[in-house]
C-alpha positions in Angstrom: 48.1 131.8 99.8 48.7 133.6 103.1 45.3 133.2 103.8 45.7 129.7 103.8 48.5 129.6 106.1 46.4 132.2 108.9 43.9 129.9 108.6 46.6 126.6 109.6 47.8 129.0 112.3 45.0 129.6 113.9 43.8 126.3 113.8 47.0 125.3 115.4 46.6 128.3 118.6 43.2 126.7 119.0 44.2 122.8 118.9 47.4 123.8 121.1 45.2 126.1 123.7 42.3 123.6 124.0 45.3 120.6 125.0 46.5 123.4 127.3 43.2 123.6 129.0 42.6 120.5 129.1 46.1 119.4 130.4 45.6 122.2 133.6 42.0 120.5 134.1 43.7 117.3 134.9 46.5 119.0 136.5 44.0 120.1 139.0 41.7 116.9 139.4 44.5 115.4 140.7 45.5 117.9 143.3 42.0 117.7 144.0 42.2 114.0 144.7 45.6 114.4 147.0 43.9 116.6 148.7 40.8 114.5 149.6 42.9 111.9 150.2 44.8 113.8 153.0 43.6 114.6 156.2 45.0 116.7 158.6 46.3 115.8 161.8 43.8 116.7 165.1 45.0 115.8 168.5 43.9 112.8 168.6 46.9 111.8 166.7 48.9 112.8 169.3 48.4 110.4 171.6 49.2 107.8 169.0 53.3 108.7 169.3 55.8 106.5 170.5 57.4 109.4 171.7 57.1 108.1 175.3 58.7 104.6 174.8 62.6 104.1 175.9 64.5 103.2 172.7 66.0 100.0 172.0 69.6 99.8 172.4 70.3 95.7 172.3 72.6 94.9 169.3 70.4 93.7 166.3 70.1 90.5 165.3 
């Protein structure tokens, strides 16, 4: 009988690490994708600022 139940156990370590591994796989595709997704900023984006323009200070509408 205790054979049995090693047998179950094991069976369960393997089913439970395999979903593990398979759950950190995925984990990391998608910080792969974010990552592709994002680009970094060159200095070309700096020119694209509005840091130059006066603010707006009429009442709003």
């Amino acid at each position: 009988m205790p054979a049995i139940f090693e047998l179950l156990y094991r069976e369960y370590c393997r089913a439970r690490l395999a979903e593990m591994r398979k759950q950190l796989l995925i984990a990391t595709e998608r910080a792969q994708a974010l990552d592709a997704d994002h680009h970094p900023a060159d200095r070309g984006d700096d020119d694209k600022t509005d840091i130059h323009r006066q603010p707006d200070y009429r009442a709003p509408h």
